[in-house]
C-alpha positions in Angstrom: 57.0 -36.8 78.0 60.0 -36.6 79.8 62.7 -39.5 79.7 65.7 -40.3 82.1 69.2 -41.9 81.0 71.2 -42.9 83.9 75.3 -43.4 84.0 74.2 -47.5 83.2 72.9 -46.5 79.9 69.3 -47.8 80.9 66.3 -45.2 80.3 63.2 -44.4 82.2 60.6 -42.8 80.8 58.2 -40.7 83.4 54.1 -41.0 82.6 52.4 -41.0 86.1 53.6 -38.0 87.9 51.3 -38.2 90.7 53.7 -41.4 91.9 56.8 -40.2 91.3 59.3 -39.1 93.2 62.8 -37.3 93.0 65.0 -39.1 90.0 67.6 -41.9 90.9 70.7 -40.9 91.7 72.7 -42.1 88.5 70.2 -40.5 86.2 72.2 -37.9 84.3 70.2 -36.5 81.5 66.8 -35.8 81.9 64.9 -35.4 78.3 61.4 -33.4 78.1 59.9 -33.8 74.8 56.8 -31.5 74.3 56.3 -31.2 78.5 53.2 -30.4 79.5 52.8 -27.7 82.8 52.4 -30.7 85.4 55.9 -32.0 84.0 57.5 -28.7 84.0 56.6 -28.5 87.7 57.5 -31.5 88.4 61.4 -31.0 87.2 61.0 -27.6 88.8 60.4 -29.1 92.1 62.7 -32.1 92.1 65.8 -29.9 90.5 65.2 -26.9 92.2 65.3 -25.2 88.7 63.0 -22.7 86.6 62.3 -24.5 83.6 62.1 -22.0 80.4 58.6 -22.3 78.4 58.0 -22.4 74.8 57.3 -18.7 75.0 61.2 -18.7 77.0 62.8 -20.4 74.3 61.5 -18.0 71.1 63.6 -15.2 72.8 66.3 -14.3 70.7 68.0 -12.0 73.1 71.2 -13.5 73.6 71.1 -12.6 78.0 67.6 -14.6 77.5 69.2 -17.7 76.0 72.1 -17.8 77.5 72.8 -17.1 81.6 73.2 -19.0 85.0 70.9 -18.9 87.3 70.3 -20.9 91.1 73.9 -22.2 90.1 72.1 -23.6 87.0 73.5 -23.1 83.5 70.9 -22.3 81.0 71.4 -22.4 77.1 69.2 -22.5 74.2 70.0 -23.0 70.4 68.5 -23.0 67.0 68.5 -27.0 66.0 67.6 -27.9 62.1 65.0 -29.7 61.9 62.6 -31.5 59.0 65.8 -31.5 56.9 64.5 -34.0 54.6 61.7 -32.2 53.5 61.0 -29.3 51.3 60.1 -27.0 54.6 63.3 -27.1 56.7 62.5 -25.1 59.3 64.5 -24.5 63.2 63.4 -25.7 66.4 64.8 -24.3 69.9 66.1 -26.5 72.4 67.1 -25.7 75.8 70.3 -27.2 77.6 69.9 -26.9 81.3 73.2 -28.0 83.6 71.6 -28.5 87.2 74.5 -30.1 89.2 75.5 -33.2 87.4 72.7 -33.5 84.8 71.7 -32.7 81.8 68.1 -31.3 81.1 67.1 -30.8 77.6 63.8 -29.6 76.4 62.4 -29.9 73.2 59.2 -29.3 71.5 60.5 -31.1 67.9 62.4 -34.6 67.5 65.8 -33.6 65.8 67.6 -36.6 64.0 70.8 -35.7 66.1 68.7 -36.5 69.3 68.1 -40.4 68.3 71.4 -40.6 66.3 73.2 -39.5 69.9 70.4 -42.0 71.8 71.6 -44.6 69.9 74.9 -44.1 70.2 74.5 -43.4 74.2 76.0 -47.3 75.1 79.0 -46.8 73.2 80.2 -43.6 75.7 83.1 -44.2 78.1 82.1 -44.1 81.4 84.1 -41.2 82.1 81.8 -39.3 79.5 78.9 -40.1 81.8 78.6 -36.8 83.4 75.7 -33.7 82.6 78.5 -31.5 80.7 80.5 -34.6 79.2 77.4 -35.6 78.0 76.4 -31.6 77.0 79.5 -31.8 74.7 78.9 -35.2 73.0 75.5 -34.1 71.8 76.2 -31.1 70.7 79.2 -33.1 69.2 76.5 -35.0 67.5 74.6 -32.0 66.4 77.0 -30.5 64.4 78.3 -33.8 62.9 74.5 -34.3 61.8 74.4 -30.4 60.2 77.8 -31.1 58.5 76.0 -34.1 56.9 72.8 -32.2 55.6 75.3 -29.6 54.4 77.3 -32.1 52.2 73.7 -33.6 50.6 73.2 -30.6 50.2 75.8 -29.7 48.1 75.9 -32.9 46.3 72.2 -32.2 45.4 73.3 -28.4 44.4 75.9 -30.2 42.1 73.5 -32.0 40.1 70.8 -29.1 40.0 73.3 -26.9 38.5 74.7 -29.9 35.7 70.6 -29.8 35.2 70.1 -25.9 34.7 73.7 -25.6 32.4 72.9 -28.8 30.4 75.2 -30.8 28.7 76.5 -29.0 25.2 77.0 -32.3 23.4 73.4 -32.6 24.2 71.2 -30.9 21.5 67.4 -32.0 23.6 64.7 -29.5 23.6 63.8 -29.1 27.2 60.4 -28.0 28.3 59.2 -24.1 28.2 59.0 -24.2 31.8 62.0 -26.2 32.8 64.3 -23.7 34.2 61.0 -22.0 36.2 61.3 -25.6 37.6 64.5 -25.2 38.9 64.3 -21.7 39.9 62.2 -23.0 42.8 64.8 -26.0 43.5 67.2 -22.9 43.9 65.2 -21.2 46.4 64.7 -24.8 48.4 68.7 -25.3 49.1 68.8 -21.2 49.1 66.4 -21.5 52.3 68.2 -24.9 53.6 71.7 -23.2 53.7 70.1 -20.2 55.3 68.9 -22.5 58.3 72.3 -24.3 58.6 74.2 -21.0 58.9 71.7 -19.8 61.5 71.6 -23.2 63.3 75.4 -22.8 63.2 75.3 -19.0 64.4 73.6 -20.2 67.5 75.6 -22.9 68.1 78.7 -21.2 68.1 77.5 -17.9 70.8 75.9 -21.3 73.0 79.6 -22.8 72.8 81.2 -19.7 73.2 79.6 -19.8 76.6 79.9 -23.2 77.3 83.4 -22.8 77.4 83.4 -20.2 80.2 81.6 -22.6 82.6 83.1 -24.2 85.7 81.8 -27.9 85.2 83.7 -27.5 81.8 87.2 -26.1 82.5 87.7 -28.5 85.6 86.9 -31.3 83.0 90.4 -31.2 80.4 88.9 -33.4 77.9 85.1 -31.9 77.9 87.1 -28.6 77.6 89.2 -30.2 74.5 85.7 -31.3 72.9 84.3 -28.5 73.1 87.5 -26.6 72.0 86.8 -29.4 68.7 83.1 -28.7 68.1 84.0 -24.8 67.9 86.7 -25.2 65.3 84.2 -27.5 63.3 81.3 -24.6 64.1 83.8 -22.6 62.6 84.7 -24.3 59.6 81.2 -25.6 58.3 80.2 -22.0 59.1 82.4 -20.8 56.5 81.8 -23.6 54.2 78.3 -22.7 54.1 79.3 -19.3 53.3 80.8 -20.3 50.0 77.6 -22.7 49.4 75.1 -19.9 49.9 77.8 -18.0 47.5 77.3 -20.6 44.7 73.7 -20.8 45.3 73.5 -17.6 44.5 75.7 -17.3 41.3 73.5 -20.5 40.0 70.3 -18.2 40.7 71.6 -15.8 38.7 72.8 -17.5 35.7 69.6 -19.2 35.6 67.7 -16.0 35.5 70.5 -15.0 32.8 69.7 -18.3 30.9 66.1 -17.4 31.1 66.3 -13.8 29.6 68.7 -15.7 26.9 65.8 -17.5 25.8 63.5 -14.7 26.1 65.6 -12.7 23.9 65.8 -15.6 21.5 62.1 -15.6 21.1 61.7 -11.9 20.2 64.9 -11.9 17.9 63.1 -14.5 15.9 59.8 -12.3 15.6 61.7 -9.4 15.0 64.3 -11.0 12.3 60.9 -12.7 10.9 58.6 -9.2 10.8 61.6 -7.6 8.9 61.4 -10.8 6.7 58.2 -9.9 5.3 58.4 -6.5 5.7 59.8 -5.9 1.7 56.9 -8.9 0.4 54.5 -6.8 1.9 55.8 -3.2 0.3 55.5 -5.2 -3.2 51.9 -6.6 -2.3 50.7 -3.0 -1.2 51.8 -1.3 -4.0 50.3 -3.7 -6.7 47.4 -3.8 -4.3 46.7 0.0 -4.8 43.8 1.3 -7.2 45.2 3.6 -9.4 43.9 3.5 -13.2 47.6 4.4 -14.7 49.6 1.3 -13.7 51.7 -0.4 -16.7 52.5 -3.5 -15.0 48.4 -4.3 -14.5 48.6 -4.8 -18.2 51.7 -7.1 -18.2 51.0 -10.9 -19.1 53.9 -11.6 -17.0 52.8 -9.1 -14.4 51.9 -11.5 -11.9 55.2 -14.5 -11.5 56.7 -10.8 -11.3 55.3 -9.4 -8.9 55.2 -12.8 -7.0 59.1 -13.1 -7.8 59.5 -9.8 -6.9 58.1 -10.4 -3.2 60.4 -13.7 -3.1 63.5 -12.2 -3.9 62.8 -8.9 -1.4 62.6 -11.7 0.8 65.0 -13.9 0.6 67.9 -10.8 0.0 67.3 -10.1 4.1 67.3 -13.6 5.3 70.4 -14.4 3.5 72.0 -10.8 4.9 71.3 -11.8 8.4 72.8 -15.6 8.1 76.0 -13.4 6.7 76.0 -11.5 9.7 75.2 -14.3 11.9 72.3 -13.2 13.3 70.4 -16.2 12.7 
């Protein structure tokens, strides 16, 4: 589908190719969204442009996502996308600059593409231009990736009051409860990944932004996009320390979860040892010699039973003293 903005604000969206012509002259962003062939050639023929394929925009080589050609600026970049579910996952989107307008293709329907669509009225008209507009949405983007960062810390804030617990709390929780939240771990563990490398390829796409023509005659396209790198920057490094914290939580949960492990065998071990004298006394009276003078005992028996009690108690009460209980 491919959908035009002009400088007015109004949108036109494309369907029957075999009647249209070259776009109106105030259109200045052209939007493909999942193009088919005939609508690739059909921008390539009205711009004058190669437009990149699928296949073109899965190539991480940086001179294959980034370079001019035909006096058109082509960029690509690593959008999050899904971030409300539990399979973030990136999608690559290609900025073209042909002339005045903007071409972005898209095989995915980022949140930062309707916020900034939404928000498209509200522009000055001096921000009407293909690499004005360039900077606003990515502008956009990285104001919508500094918001899934900070839910994603205030969810990591509570997951981590979950897997510590509250001391003044005595509640059993479930055998499997911090299993649970090992796999919540590895959820915001992934999400913060694909925020640093959406960020990653945001900052080398900016990096080259800045070095085009259209954007250093511009002072205050030049300016935002001066902005969006210093907030690249930033969130960049904030996610550093996220992805820092994510992983001390994962492994003081794993430490929590050999803590209980260990708890479980101390009380088999401290409880074998236990009955380890009872048994002694039971074996010995439980032996078949003829010659034993305590068979013959009328009080053999409360003896030998008081006998096993005491040789059991004596332990228990020696590991409470050493506080191993």
């Amino acid at each position: 589908m491919i959908t035009a903005y002009c400088s007015n604000c109004r949108s036109v969206e494309i369907r029957d190719l075999s009647h249209a012509g070259s776009f109106p002259e105030d259109v200045v962003w052209i939007d493909m969204i999942e193009p088919s062939r005939d609508e690739e050639l059909y921008v390539e023929r009205v711009l004058g442009i190669e437009v990149p394929t699928r296949d073109d925009l899965k190539d991480i080589e940086p001179s294959a996502r980034l370079y001019v050609e035909n006096d058109a600026v082509f960029m690509t970049a690593s959008l999050l996308w899904k971030a409300e579910t539990d399979a973030p996952t990136l999608t690559d989107v290609a900025f073209i600059l042909a002339g005045n307008r903007l071409v972005t293709i898209r095989y995915a329907h980022p949140k930062s593409f309707a916020l900034f669509i939404a928000a498209l009225h509200r522009l000055p008209e001096n921000w009407r231009s293909g690499a004005a507009l360039l900077a606003k949405l990515l502008e956009t983007i990285v104001d919508r990736t500094a918001e899934i960062l900070e839910v994603s810390i205030s969810r990591l804030d509570i997951l981590s009051m979950h897997v510590f617990g509250d001391r003044a709390k005595k509640t059993r929780k479930p055998s499997n409860y911090l299993e649970e939240k090992l796999r919540d771990i590895a959820g915001y563990h992934r999400m913060i990944s694909k925020v640093r490398d959406s960020l990653g390829s945001l900052s080398r796409l900016l990096t080259f932004l800045h070095t085009i023509p259209a954007v250093q005659q511009d002072r205050e396209t030049k300016d935002l996009c001066r902005t969006v790198s210093r907030d690249i920057q930033s969130l960049s490094e904030h996610a550093a320390f996220v992805a820092g914290n994510i992983t001390f939580l994962l492994d003081a949960s794993l430490g929590l979860i050999n803590i209980e492990q260990n708890s479980i065998i101390k009380i088999f071990s401290i409880a074998s040892v236990v009955f380890l004298p009872p048994t002694l006394v039971a074996s010995i009276y439980g032996m078949n010699f003829q010659v034993m003078p305590e068979l013959a005992w009328a009080a053999g028996y409360p003896y030998s039973l008081a006998l096993m009690v005491i040789s059991a108690v004596v332990p228990f009460f020696f590991f409470r003293w050493k506080g191993w209980l």
